[in-house]
N, C-alpha and C positions, 0 to 999 in steps of 0.2 A: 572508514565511512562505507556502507554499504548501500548499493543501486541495484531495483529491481527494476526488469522488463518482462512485463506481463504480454502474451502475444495472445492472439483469438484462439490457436489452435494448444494454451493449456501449459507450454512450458515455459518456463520460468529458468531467465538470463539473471543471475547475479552477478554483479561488478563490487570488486572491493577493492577499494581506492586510496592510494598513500601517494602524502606528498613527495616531490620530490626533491631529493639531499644533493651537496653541492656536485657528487660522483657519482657519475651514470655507472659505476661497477657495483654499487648497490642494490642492484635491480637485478633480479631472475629472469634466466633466459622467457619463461614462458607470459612475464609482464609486457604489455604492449604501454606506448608512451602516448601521450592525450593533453599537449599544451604544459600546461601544470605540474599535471600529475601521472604518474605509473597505476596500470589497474589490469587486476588479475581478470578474469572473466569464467563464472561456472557455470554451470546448469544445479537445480535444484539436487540431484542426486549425487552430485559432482563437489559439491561444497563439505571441505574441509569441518572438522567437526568442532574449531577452535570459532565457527563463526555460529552453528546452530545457535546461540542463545541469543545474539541479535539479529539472526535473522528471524525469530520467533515474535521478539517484543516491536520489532519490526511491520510483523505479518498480525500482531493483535492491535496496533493501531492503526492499520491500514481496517483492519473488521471493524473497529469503533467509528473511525471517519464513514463509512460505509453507510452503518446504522442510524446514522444523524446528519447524512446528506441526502436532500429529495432526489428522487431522481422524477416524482409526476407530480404536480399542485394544484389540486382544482380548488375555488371558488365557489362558496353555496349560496344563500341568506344564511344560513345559520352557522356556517365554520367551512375552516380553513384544514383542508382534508391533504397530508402527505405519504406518498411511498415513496420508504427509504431505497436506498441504492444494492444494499446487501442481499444477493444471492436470490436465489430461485424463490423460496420464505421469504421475501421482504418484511419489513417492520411497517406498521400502519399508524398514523398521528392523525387525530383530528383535534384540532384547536377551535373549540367552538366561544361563539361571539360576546357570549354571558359570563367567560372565564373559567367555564370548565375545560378540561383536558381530557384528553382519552387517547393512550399508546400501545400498542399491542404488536410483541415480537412472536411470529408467527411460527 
């Protein structure tokens, strides 16, 4: 199982997380122990290469949640006006009253 921690200043904590078996000699010296479970801890450029594919499908639906969570919602007469939460381009929705749509990834 893998855990990201995104910080303001850009770098990126991955945690990859294995239960724990009935013998703590299981565990490599560099795994720290956390209740549970044992969990390695990398930075983005630091991670093993047997993890790059889930940390990718990982990192593309964190970009889809992004794209289809508001992050502002105003109120018109006529529709229902969203910006998505994704990056500096956000995405723009208006859901007008009549049943039209109008979405636009910028």
């Amino acid at each position: 199982m893998l855990f990201f921690s995104i910080y303001w200043f850009c770098i990126v904590q991955v945690k990859v997380f294995r239960p724990i078996k009935s013998s703590s000699s299981t565990r490599k010296a560099s795994e720290e122990f956390d209740g549970f479970y044992s969990y390695a801890m990398y930075t983005y450029h630091d991670l093993p290469s047997r993890y790059w594919k889930k940390y990718n499908y990982a990192s593309s639906y964190v970009d889809m949640v992004r794209s289809r969570t508001p992050k502002v919602i105003t109120y018109s007469d006529e529709a229902k006006c969203m910006l998505m939460e994704n990056g500096p381009n956000a995405d723009f929705e208006a859901l007008f009253y009549n049943g039209e749509n109008s979405r636009r990834a910028m």
